[in-house]
C-alpha positions as CSV (number, residue, x, y, z in Angstrom):
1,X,0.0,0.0,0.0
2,X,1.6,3.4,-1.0
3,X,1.9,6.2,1.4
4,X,0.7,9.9,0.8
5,X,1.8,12.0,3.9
6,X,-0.2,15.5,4.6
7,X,1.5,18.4,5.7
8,X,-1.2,20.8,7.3
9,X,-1.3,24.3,6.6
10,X,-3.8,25.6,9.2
11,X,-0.9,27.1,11.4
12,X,0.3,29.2,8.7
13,X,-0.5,29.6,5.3
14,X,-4.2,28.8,5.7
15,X,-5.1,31.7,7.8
16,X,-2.5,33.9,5.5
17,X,-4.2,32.9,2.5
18,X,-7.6,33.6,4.5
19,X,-7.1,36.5,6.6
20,X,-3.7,38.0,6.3
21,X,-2.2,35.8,8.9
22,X,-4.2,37.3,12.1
23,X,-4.5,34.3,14.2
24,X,-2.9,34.6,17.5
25,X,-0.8,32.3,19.2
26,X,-3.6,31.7,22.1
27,X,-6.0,30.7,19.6
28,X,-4.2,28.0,18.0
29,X,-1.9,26.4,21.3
30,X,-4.9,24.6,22.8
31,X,-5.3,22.4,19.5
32,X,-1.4,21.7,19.7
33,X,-1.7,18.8,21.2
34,X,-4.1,16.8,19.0
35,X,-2.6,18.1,15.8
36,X,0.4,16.3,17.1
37,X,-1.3,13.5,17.8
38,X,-2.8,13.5,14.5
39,X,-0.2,11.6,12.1
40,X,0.8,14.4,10.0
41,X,4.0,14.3,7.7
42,X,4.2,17.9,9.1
43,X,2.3,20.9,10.9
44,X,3.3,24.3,8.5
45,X,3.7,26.5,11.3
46,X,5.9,29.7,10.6
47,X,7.8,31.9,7.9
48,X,5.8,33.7,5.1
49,X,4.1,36.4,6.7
50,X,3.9,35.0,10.6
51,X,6.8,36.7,11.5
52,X,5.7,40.2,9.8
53,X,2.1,39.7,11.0
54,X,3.1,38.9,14.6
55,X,5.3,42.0,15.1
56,X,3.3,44.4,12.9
57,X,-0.2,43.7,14.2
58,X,-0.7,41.3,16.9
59,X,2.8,42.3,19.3
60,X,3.5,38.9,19.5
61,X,6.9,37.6,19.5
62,X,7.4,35.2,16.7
63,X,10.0,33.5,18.4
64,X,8.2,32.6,21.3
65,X,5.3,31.3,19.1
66,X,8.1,28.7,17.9
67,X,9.3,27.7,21.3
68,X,5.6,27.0,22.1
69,X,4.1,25.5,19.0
70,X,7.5,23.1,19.8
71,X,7.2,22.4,23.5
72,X,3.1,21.2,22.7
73,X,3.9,19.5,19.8
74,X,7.4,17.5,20.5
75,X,6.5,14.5,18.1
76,X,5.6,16.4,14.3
77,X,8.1,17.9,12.6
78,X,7.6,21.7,12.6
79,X,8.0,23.6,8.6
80,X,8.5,26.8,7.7
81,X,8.7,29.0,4.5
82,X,11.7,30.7,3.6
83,X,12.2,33.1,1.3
84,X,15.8,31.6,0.2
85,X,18.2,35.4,0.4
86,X,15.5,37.2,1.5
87,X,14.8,34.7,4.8
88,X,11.5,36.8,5.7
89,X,11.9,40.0,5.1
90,X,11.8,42.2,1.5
91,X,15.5,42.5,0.4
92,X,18.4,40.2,-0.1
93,X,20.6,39.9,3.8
94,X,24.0,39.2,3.7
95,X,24.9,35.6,4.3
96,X,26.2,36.0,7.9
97,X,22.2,37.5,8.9
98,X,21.2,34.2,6.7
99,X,22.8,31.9,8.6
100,X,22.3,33.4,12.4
101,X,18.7,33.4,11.3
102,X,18.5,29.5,10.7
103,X,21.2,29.1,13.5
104,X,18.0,30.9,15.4
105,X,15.1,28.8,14.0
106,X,16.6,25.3,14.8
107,X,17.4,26.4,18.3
108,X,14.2,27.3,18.7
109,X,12.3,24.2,17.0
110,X,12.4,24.6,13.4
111,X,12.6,20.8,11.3
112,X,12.2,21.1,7.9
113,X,12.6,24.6,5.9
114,X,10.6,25.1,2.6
115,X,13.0,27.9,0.9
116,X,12.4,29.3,-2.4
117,X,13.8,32.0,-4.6
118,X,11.0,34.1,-6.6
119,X,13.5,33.9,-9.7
120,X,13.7,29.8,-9.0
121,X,17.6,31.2,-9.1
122,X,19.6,28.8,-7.5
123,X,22.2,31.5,-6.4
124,X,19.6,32.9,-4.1
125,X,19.2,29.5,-2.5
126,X,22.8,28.4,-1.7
127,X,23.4,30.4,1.3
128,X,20.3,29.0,3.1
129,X,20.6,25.4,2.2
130,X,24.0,25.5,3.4
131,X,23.4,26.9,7.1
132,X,19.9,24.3,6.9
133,X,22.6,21.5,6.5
134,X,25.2,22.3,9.2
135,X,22.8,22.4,11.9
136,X,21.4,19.4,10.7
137,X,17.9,19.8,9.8
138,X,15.9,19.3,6.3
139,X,16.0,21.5,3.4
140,X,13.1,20.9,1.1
141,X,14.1,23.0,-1.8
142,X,11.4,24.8,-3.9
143,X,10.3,25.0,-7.4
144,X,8.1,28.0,-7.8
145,X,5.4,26.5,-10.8
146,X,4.7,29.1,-13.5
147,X,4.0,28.4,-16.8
148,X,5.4,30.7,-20.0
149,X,7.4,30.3,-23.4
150,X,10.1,29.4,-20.9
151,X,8.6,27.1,-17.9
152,X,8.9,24.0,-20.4
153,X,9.2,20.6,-19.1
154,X,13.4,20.8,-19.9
155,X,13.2,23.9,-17.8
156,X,12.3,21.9,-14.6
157,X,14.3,19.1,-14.7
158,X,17.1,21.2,-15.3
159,X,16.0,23.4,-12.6
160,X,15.6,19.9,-10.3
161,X,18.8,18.5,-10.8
162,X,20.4,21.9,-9.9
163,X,18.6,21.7,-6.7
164,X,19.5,17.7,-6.1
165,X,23.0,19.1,-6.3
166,X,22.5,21.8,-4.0
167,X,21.3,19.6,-1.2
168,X,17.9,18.9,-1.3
169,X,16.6,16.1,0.9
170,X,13.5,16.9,-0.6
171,X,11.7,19.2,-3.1
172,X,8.2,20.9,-3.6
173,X,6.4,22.1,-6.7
174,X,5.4,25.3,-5.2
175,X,2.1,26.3,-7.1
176,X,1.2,29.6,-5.5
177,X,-1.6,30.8,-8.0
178,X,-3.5,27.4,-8.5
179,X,-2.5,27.3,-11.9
180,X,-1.1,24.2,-11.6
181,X,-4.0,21.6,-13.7
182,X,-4.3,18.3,-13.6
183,X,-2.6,17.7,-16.8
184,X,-0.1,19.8,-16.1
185,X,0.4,17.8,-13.0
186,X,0.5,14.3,-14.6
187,X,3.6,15.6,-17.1
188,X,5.5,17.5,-15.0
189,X,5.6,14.5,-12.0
190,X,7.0,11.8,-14.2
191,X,9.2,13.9,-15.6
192,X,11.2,14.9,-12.3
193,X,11.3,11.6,-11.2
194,X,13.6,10.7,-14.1
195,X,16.2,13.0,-12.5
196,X,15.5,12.4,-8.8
197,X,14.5,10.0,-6.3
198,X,13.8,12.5,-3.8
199,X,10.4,13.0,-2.1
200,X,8.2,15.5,-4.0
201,X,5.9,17.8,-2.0
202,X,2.7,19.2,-4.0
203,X,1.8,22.9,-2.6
204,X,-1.0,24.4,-4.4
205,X,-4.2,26.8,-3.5
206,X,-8.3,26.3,-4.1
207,X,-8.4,29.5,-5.7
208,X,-9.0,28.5,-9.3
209,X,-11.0,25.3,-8.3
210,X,-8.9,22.9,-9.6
211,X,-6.7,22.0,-6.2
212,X,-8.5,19.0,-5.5
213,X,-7.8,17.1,-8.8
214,X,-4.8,18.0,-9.4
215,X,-4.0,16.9,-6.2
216,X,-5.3,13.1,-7.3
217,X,-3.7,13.6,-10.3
218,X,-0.3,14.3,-8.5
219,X,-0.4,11.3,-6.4
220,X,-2.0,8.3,-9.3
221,X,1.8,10.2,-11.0
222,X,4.5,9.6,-7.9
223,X,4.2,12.5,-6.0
224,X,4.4,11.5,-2.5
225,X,3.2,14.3,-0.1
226,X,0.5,16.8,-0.4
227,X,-0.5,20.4,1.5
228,X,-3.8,20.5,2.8
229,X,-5.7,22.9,5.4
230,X,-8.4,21.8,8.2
231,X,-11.9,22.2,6.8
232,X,-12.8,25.2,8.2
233,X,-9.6,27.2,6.9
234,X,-9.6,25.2,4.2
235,X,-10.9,26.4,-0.1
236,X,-10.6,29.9,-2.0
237,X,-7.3,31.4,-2.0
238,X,-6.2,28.5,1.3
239,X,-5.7,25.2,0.3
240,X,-8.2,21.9,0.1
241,X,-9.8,20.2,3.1
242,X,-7.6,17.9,5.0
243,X,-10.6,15.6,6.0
244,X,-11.7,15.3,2.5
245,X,-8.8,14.0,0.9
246,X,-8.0,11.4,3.8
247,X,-11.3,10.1,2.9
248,X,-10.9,9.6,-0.7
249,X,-7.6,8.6,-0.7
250,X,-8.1,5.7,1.8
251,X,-10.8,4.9,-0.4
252,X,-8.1,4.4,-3.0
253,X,-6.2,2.1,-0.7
254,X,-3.8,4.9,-0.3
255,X,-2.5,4.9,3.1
256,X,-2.5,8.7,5.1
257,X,-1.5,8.0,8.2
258,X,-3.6,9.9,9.8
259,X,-5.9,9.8,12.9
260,X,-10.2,10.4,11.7
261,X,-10.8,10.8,14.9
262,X,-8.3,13.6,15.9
263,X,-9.2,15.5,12.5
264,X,-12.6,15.9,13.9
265,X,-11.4,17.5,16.9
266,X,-9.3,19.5,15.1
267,X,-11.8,20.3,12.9
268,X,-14.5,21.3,15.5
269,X,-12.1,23.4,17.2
270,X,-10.9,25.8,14.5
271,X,-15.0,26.3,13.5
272,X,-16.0,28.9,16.0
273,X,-12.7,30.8,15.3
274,X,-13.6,30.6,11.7
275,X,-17.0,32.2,12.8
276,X,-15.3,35.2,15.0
277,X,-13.3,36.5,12.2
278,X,-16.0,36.2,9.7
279,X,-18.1,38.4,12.4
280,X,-15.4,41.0,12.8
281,X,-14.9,41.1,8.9
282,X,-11.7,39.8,8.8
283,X,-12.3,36.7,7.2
284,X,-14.1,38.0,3.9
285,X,-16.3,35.5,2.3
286,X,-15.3,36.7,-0.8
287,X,-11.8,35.0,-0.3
288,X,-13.7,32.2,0.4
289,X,-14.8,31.9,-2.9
290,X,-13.4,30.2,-6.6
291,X,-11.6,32.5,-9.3
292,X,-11.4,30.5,-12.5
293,X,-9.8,34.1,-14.3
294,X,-6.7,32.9,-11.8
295,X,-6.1,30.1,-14.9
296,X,-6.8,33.0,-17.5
297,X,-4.6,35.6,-15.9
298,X,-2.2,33.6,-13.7
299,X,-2.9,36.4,-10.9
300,X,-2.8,34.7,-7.5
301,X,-6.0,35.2,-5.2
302,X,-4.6,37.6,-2.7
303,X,-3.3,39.3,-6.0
304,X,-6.3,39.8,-6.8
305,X,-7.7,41.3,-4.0
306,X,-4.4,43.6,-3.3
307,X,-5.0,45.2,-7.1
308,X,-8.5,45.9,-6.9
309,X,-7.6,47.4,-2.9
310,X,-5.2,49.9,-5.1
311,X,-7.6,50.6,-7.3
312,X,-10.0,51.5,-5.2
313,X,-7.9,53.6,-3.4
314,X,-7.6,55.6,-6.8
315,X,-11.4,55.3,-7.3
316,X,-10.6,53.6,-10.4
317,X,-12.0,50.3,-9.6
318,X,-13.7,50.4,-13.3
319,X,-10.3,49.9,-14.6
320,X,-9.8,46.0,-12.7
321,X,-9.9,44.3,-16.0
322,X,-8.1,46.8,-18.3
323,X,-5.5,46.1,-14.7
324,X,-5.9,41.9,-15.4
325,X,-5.2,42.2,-19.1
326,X,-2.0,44.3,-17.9
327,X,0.0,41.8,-15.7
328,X,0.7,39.2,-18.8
329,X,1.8,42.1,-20.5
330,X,4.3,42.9,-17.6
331,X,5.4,39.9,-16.8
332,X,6.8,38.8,-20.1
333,X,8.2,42.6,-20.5
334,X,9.9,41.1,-17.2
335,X,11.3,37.9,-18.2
336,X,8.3,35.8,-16.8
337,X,9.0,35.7,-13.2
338,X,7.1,33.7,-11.4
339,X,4.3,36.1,-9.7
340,X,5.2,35.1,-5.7
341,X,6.2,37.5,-2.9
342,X,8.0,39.9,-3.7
343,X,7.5,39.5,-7.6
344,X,3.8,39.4,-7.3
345,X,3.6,42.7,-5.9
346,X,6.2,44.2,-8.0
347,X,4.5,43.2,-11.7
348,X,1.4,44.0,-9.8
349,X,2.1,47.4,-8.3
350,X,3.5,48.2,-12.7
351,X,0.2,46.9,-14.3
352,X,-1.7,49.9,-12.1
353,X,0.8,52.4,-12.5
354,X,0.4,51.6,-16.2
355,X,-3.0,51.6,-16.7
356,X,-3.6,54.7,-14.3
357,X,-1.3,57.1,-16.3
358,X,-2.0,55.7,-19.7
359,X,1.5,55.5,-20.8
360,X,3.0,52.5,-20.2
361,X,6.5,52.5,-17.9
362,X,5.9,56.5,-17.2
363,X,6.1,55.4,-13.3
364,X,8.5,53.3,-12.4
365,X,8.6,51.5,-8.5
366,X,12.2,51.2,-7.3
367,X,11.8,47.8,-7.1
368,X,11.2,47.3,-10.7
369,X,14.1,49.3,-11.7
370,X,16.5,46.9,-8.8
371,X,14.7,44.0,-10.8
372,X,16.2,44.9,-13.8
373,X,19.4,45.6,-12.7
374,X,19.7,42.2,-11.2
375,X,19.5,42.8,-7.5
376,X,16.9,40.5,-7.1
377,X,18.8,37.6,-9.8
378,X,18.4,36.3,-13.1
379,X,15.3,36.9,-15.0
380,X,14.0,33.3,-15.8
381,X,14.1,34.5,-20.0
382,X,15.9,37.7,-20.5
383,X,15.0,41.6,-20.7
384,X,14.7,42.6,-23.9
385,X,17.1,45.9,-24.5
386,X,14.1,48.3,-25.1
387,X,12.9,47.4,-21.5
388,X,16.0,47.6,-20.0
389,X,16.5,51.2,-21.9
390,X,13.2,52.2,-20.9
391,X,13.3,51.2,-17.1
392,X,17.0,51.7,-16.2
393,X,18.5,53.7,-19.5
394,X,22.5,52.6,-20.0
395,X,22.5,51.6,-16.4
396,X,24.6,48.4,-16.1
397,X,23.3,45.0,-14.7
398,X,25.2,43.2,-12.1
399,X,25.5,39.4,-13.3
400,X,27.0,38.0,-10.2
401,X,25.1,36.4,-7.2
402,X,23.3,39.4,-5.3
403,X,23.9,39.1,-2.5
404,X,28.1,38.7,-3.4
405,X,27.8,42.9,-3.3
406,X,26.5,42.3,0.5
407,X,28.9,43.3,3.3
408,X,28.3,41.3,6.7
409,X,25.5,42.9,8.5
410,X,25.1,40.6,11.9
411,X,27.7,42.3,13.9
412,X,27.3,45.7,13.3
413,X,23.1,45.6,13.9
414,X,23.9,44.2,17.3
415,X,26.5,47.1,18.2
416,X,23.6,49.6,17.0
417,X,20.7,47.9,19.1
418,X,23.1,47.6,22.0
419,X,20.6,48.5,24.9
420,X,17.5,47.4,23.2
421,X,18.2,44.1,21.8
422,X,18.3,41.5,24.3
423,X,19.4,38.5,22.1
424,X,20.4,37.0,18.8
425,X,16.7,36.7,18.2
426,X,15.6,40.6,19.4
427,X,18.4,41.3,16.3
428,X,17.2,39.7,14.0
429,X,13.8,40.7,14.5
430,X,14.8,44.3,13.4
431,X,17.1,42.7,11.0
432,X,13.8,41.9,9.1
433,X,11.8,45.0,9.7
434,X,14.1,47.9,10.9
435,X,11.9,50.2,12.1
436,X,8.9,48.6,13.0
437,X,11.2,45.5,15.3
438,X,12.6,48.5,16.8
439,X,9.4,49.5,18.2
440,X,8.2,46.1,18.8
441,X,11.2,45.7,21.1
442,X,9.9,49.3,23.1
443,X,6.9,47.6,23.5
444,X,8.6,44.6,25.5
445,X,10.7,45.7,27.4
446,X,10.1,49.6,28.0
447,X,6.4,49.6,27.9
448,X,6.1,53.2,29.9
449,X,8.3,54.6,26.8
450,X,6.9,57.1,24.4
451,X,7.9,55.4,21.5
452,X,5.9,52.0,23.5
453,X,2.8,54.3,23.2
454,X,2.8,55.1,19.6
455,X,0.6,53.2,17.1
456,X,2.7,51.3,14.8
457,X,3.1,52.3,11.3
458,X,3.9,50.6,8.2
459,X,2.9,49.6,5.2
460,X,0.2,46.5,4.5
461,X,1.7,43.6,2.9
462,X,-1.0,41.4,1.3
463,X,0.7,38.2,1.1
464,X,-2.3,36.0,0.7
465,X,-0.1,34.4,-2.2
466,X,3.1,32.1,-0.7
């Protein structure tokens, strides 16, 4: 009997998909315990936007959500996401702030580390795999799934045996949009398994209405674990039920390994705090909902919904389609980049600015213009020179890993934070978010202080999309 392992996704990406990662700590600890018991592969637990989202709107200190989530749950392995260079934050750290941050995660109860480069460039992945290695724990290297002139089947083997060679002891086809089909599935399976034997994680979203099939479609093809939320935080832009595909796959004399019984309470517990959020508006139903355009446009669901929130902040919502038909355009002006944190945001944040002014490229984020000088790494097909000419004139692009133009930052951040900064950890908490860790660390530990007292500021990241 063949064995599909889960890995849930209600401790992280679930409630980031479905409410821009607002559970608290306190609300998910009490379930700890039975979603150890429960027989998953693993529990999803932190990275993406947790760390962000604790600090920025719930004053919780991510690191101590680690140390609990491991001290109730002892027996699953705990998973993260990584953003490869960029760990959690929004720019490339030097490799010394890479490794102290991993050095930090394992201490604190981190087992296997889903890292990814938004490029899939394998130079932006080296430094993490590396520091994942030396303090023993799993690196499950990613493969971000797009699909262009480009994103042939060549393309990811290639891209597979790089990352075999790298160090993977595992891999995941990263499908952030739900593009991924069931055809699609059942070529693109077979075909890395002729140039690994490793395990190969399917991660993909409800959001087009697909998830479900190509999920059977992945496993009747090899694939040998799959990502799936609890029922209640489970469909639109989070993944497919848990319960439901344990059912049908035992039907199929596929063995889970999972528990019915402790699904249920798991299942039960998470409904009223489904109901709460819906209540205070958090939880739109909306997001709930399927987007088949998602296959059409290959916009990600909390894409979507970021877009049309600019727009509407420019009371120029009328203009969300002329906005849809723009991102294509983008993208391929871009090389195809797969559209995942930050790129997402980026080719979004271009297709407004483009249809606002009328004139294509006439504003111009920073970002795109670092893009295109390589500071973020290779385009996955190249720039064409008009772009380049249009969005950066004669400057020159760097060819050499990014983050090779880095200095060491670890040492001299904890020098500057001397006082405030009470450990590795408090560091690299303002490592990630300068500003706003600074005044997260007021909070803790001088909570009379003025700075304490002030609202925090900053901007929203909708990240419904990793």
């Amino acid at each position: 009997m063949k064995q599909i392992r889960f890995t849930e996704t209600v401790l992280r990406d679930a409630h980031q998909s479905l409410m821009a990662t607002r559970l608290r700590t306190d609300e998910m600890l009490p379930i700890m315990a039975e979603l150890d018991r429960a027989g998953y592969n693993a529990l999803e637990c932190w990275g993406g936007a947790t760390f962000d989202a604790s600090v920025r709107y719930l004053n919780e200190d991510p690191w101590e959500r680690l140390r609990q989530f491991k001290k109730q749950a002892p027996n699953t392995p705990l998973q993260m996401l990584l953003r490869g260079q960029n760990l959690l934050g929004y720019r490339h750290y030097a490799d010394d702030i890479v490794e102290k941050f991993i050095e930090a995660a394992v201490k604190n109860g981190m087992d296997i580390f889903r890292i990814f480069d938004a490029l899939n460039d394998v130079r932006n992945l080296e430094a993490s795999v590396k520091a994942v290695k030396k303090y023993g724990k799993h690196a499950q290297v990613t493969i971000c799934y797009t699909t262009s002139p480009v994103h042939t089947i060549p393309y990811y083997q290639k891209l597979t045996k790089e990352l075999v060679s790298l160090g993977a002891d595992s891999l995941c086809i990263k499908d952030m949009a739900g593009i991924l089909t069931p055809a699609a599935v059942r070529e693109l399976i077979p075909a890395l398994k002729e140039v690994t034997d490793l395990p190969i994680e399917i991660h993909t979203h409800a959001t087009s209405g697909t998830a479900e099939m190509t999920y059977l479609s992945a496993v009747e093809v090899g694939a040998d674990i799959i990502d799936t939320a609890i029922s209640p935080l489970a469909g639109g832009t989070s993944q497919p039920a848990t319960e439901s595909l344990a059912v049908v796959l035992k039907e199929l004399g596929y063995d889970t390994g999972l528990d019915d019984q402790a699904l249920i309470a798991i299942s039960d517990y998470f409904k009223p705090i489904k109901a709460k959020y819906i209540e205070e508006g958090i939880l739109a139903p909306k997001i709930m909902g399927i987007e088949p355009q998602t296959l059409l446009y290959q916009v990600p669901g909390g894409m979507l919904s970021n877009l049309y929130a600019q727009l509407k902040q420019a009371n120029a919502e009328h203009l969300y389609d002329d906005v849809l038909k723009e991102v294509p355009k983008v993208r391929e002006d871009l090389g195809y980049p797969p559209l995942v944190t930050p790129m997402s945001q980026m080719v979004g944040t271009q297709a407004v600015f483009n249809v606002l002014t009328g004139q294509r490229y006439k504003m111009i984020p920073n970002e795109i213009k670092d893009y295109v000088r390589g500071k973020y790494g290779q385009s996955p097909a190249p720039i064409s020179d008009e772009i380049k000419q249009t969005i950066i004139g004669d400057e020159e692009v760097i060819t050499v890993r990014p983050a090779d133009l880095l200095e060491p930052e670890f040492d001299h951040m904890k020098a500057e934070l001397e006082g405030l900064a009470q450990s590795d950890e408090d560091v690299l908490i303002c490592a990630m978010f300068p500003q706003l860790g600074k005044e997260f660390l007021e909070k803790k530990y001088n909570p009379e202080s003025e700075v304490a007292s002030a609202p925090s500021e900053g901007p929203i990241r909708i990240e419904a999309i990793m």
